[in-house]
C-alpha positions as CSV (number, residue, x, y, z in Angstrom):
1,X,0.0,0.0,0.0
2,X,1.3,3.5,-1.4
3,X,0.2,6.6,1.1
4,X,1.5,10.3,-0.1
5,X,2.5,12.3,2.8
6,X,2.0,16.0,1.1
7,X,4.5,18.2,3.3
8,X,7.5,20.4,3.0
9,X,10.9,19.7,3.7
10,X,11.0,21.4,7.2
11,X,8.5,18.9,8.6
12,X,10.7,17.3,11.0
13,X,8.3,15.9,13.6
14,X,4.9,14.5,12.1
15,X,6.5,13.0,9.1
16,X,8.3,10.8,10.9
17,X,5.6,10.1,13.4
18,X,3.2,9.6,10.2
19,X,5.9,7.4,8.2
20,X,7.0,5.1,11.2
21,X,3.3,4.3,12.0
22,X,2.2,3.2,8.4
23,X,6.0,1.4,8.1
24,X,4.6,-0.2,11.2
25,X,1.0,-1.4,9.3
26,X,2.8,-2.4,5.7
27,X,2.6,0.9,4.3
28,X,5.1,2.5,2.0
29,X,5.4,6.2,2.9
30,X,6.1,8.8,-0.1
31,X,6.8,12.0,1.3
32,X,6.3,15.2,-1.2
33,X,8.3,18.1,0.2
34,X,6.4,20.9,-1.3
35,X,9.4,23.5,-0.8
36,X,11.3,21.5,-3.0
37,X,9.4,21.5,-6.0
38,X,10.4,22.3,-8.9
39,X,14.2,22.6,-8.2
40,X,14.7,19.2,-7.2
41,X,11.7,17.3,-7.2
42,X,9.8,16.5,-10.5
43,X,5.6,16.4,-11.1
44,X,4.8,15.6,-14.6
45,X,0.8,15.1,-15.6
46,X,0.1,13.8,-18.7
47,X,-3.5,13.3,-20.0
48,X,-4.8,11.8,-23.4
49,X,-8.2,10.7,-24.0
50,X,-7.1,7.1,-23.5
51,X,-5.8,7.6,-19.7
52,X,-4.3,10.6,-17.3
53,X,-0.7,9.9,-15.6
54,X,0.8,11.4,-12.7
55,X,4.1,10.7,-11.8
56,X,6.5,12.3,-9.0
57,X,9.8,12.0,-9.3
58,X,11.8,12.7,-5.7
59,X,15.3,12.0,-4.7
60,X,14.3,8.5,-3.1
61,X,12.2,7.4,-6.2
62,X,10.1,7.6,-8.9
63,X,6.4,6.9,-8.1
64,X,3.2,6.4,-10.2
65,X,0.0,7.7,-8.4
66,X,-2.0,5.6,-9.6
67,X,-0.8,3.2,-7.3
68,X,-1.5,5.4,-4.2
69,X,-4.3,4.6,-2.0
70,X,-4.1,7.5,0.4
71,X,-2.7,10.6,0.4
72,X,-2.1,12.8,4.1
73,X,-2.5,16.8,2.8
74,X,-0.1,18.2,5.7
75,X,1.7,21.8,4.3
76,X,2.1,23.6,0.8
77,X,5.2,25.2,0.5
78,X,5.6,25.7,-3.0
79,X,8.6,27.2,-5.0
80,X,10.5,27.5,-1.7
81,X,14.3,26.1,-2.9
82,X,14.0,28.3,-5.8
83,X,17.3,29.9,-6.2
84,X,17.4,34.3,-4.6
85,X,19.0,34.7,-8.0
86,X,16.5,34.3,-10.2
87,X,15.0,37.6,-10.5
88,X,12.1,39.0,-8.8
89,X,9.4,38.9,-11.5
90,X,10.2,35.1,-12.8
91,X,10.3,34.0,-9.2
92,X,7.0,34.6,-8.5
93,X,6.0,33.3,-12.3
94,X,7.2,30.2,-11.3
95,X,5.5,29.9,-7.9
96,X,2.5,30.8,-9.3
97,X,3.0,27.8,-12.3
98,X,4.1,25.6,-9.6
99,X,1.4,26.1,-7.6
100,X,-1.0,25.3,-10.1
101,X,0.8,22.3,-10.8
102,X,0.4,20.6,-7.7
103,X,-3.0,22.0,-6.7
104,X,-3.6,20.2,-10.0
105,X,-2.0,16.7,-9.1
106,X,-4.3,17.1,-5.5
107,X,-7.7,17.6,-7.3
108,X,-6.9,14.3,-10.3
109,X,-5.9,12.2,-7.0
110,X,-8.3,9.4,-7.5
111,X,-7.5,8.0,-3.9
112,X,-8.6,8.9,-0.9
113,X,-7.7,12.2,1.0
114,X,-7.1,13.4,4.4
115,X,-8.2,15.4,3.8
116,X,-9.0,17.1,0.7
117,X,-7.3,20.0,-0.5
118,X,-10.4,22.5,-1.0
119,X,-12.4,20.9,2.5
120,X,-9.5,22.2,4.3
121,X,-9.2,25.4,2.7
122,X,-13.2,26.2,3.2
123,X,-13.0,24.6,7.1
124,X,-10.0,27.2,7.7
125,X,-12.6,30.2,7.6
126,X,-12.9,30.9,11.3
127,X,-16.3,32.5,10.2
128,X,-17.9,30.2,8.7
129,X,-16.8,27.6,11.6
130,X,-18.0,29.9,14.7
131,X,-21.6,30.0,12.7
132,X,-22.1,26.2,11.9
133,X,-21.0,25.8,15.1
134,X,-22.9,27.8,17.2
135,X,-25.9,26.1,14.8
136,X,-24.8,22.8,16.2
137,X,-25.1,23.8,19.6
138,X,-21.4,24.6,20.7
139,X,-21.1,27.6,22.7
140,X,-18.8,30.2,21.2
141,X,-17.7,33.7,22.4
142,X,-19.1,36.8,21.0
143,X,-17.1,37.6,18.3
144,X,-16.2,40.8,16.1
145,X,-13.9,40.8,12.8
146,X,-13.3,44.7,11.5
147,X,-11.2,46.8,10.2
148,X,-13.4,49.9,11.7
149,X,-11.9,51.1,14.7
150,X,-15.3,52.7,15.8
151,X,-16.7,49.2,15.7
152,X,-14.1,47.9,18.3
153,X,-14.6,50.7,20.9
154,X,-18.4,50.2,20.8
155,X,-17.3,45.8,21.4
156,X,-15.0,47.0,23.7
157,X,-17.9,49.4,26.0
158,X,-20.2,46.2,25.4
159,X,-18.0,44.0,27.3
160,X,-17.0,45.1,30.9
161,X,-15.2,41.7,31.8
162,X,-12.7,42.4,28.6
163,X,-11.7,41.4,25.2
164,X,-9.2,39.5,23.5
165,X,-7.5,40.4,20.1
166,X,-6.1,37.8,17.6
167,X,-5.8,37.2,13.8
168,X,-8.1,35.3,11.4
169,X,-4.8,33.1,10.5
170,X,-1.9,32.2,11.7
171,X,1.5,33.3,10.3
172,X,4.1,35.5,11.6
173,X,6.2,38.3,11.0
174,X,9.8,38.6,10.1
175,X,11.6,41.1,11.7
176,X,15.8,41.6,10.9
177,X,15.6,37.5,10.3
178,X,13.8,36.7,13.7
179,X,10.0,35.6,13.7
180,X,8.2,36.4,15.7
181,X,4.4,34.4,16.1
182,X,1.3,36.9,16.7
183,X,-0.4,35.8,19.8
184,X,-3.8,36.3,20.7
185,X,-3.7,39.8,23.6
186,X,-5.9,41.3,25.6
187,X,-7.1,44.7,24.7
188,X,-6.4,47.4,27.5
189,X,-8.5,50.8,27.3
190,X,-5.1,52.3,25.9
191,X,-5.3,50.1,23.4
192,X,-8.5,51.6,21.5
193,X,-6.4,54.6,21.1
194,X,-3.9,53.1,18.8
195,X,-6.3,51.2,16.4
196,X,-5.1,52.9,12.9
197,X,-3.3,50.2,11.5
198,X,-6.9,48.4,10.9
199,X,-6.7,50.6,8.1
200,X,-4.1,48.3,7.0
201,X,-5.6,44.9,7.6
202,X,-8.7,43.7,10.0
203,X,-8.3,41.7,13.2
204,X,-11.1,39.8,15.2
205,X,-11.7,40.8,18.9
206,X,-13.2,37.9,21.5
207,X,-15.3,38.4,24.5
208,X,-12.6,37.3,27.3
209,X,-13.3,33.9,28.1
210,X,-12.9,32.9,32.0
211,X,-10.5,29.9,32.1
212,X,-10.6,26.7,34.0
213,X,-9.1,24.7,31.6
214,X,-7.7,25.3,28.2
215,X,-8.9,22.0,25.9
216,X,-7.1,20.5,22.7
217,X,-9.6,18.3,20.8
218,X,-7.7,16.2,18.1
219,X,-10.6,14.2,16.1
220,X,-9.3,11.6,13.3
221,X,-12.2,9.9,11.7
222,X,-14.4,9.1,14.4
223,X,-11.9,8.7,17.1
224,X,-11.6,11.9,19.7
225,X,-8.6,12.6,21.6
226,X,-8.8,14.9,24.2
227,X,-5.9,17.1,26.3
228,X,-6.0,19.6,28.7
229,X,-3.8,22.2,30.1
230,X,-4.0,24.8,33.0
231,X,-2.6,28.0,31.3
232,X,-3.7,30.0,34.0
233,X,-0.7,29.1,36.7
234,X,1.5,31.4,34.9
235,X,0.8,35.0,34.1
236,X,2.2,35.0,30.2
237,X,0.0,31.9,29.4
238,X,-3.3,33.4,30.6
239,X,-4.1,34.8,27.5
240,X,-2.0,32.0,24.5
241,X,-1.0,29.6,26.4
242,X,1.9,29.3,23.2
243,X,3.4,32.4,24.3
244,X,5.1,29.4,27.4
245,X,4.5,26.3,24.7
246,X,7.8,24.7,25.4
247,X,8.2,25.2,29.3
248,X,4.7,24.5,29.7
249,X,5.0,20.9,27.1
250,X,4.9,18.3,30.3
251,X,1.8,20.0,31.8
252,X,-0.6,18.6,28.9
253,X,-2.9,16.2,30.7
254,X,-5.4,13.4,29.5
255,X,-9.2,14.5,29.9
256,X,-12.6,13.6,29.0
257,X,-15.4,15.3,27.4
258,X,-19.1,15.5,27.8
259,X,-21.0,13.0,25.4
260,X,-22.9,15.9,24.0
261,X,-20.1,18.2,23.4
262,X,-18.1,15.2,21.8
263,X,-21.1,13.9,19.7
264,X,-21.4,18.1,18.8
265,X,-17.6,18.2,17.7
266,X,-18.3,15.2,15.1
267,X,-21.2,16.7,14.0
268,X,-18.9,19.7,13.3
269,X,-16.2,17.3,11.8
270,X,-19.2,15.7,9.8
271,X,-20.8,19.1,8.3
272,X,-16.9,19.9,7.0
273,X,-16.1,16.7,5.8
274,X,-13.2,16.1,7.7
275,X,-11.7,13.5,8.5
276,X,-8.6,15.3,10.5
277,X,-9.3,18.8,12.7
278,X,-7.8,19.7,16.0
279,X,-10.1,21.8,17.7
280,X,-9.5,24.4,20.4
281,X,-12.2,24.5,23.3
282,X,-12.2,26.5,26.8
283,X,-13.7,24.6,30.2
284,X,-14.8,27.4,32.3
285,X,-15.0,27.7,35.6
286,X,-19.0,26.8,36.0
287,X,-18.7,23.8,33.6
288,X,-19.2,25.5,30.2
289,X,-17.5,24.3,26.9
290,X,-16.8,27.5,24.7
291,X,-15.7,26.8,20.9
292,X,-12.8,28.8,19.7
293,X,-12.2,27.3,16.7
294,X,-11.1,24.4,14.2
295,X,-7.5,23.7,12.6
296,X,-7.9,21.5,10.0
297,X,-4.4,21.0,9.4
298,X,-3.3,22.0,13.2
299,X,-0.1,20.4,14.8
300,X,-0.1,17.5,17.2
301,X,3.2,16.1,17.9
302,X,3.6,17.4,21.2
303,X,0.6,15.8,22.4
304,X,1.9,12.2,21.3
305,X,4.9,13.1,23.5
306,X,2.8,14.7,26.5
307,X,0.0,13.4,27.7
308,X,1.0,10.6,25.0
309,X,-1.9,10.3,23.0
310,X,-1.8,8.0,20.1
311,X,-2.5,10.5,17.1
312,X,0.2,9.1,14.5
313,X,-1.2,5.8,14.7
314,X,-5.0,6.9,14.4
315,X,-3.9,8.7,10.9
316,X,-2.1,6.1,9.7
317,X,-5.2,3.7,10.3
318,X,-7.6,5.8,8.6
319,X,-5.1,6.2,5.8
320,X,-4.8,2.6,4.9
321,X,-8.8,2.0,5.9
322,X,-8.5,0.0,9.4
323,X,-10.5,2.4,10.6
324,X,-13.9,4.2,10.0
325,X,-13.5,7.7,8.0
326,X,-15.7,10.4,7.7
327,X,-19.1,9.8,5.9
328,X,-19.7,6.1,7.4
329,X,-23.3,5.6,6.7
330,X,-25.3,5.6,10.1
331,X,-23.5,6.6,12.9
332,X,-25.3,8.2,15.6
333,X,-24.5,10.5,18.3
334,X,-24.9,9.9,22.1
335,X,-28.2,11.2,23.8
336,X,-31.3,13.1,22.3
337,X,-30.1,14.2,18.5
338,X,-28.2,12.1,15.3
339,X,-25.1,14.0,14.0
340,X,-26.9,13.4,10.6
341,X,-30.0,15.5,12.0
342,X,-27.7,18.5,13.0
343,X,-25.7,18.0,9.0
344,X,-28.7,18.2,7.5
345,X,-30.1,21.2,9.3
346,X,-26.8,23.0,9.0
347,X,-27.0,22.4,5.1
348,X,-30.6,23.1,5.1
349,X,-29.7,27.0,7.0
């Protein structure tokens, strides 16, 4: 069995995991390392009316995918090893060509995806997840996404117990070499006199969430795994518990949802068509669950190290079909409603 891991070269950590559990199940692993393509990997198509042929030629092989049975769609990195001295103009030529090139081998995969290129793209619009979510029942927090600076005073006056300030995606900026990752920051009165640079660009501002527990759901096909961390022991984790990621990696602990709010979270996994998401909740202090959102491609590896869960394995199972994937005929959630209820009325709205 031929599964395509669909990465980039800097993927050091869940490649491995990935490769050494389907190595474990019979599996070859093919690893496509994005960043490398075109200047030293090779992805010809070639179509007639008889047949279409795909072939991706990499350093440790030469592979036909029409033999694949799976492919794992991690990271897109495209054009990355292209040479600083190729000049500005046909750079960005041949991203753009290479780009198209491989978002054109994704969509003539005949095999099965996890997930598919444009059901992760339409999942990664925090949007769109916070409404069908909040029509399945999750609780989120009230939410604002402007570029009007008016608009965020007047959120900021509605909300005495605070706000929060983050981005709709995640990247970060280079400064002089050094990244540096924008966190999510609470919003001080101060703040709403320095709100110009929405000019620029528009951010989203969060009711402030009281925190129990900060939750990391990580669903693959129809299994849930579940940690949980205390982020409000030290005062720069309060508010991104990433700002103390590393010193803070042991304190990851095993926990257990309610069967509503898991049967909920497939629900949401179902309405996507996922069969991967990793899914950020907060436990408050009275007991409530409160949605923040869905990574469809989000990082686990330092949850198979701390608490330990099994996440590798589960992917690589649902990539060679030992275990259910997404759109199993008749499974039902726990308690008073079918998942296939809550699809249908969240299609229907």
């Amino acid at each position: 069995m031929n599964v395509l891991i669909v990465t980039h070269s800097r993927d050091h950590h869940c490649t491995p995991l990935i490769t050494r559990a389907l190595m474990a199940r019979g599996a070859t692993a093919w690893c496509f390392e994005t960043d490398l393509f075109p200047s030293s990997v090779q992805l010809s198509l070639h179509a007639d009316s008889q047949r279409q042929t795909l072939l991706l030629k990499t350093p440790l092989g030469l592979l036909d995918m029409s033999e694949l049975q799976s492919c794992y769609y991690r990271r897109l990195r495209i054009g990355g090893g292209i040479p600083d001295t190729v000049p500005a103009a046909y750079r960005e030529a041949a991203q753009k060509e290479s780009r198209a090139q491989v978002l054109g081998m994704l969509h003539s995969l005949d095999c099965f995806q996890l997930d598919g290129y444009e059901k992760v793209r339409r999942a990664d619009h925090k949007q769109l997840q916070l409404k069908v979510a909040a029509h399945l029942g999750l609780e989120i927090p009230d939410s604002l996404s402007t570029n009007d600076p008016q608009a965020v005073r007047e959120f900021f006056a509605a909300h005495p117990q605070g706000i929060v300030g983050k981005m709709l995606s995640s990247f970060a900026i280079y400064e002089q070499g050094q990244e540096k990752v924008m966190f999510t920051n609470r919003i001080r009165p101060e703040d709403l006199d320095h709100l110009a640079g929405l000019r620029h660009g528009p951010m989203t501002f969060q009711a402030l969430v009281p925190k129990a527990l900060e939750l990391r759901v990580t669903i693959v096909g129809e299994q849930v795994f579940v940690a949980a961390i205390d982020s409000q022991v030290n005062e720069r984790s309060q508010t991104d518990w990433r700002r103390e990621g590393r010193r803070m990696l042991r304190d990851w602990q095993h926990h257990t949802l309610p069967a509503d709010v898991q049967a909920r979270l497939l629900a949401l996994m179902d309405a996507f068509g996922l069969n991967y998401g990793a899914i950020d909740l907060i436990l408050t202090p009275d007991g409530r669950h409160v949605f923040l959102e869905l990574n469809p491609a989000g990082e686990f590896m330092w949850l198979e190290q701390h608490p330990g869960l099994p996440i590798a394995d589960a992917l690589a199972d649902v990539l060679i079909g030992n275990a259910p994937r997404r759109g199993t005929p008749g499974l039902q959630a726990p308690g008073f409603f079918t998942r296939d209820k809550l699809v249908q009325e969240v299609q229907a709205a």
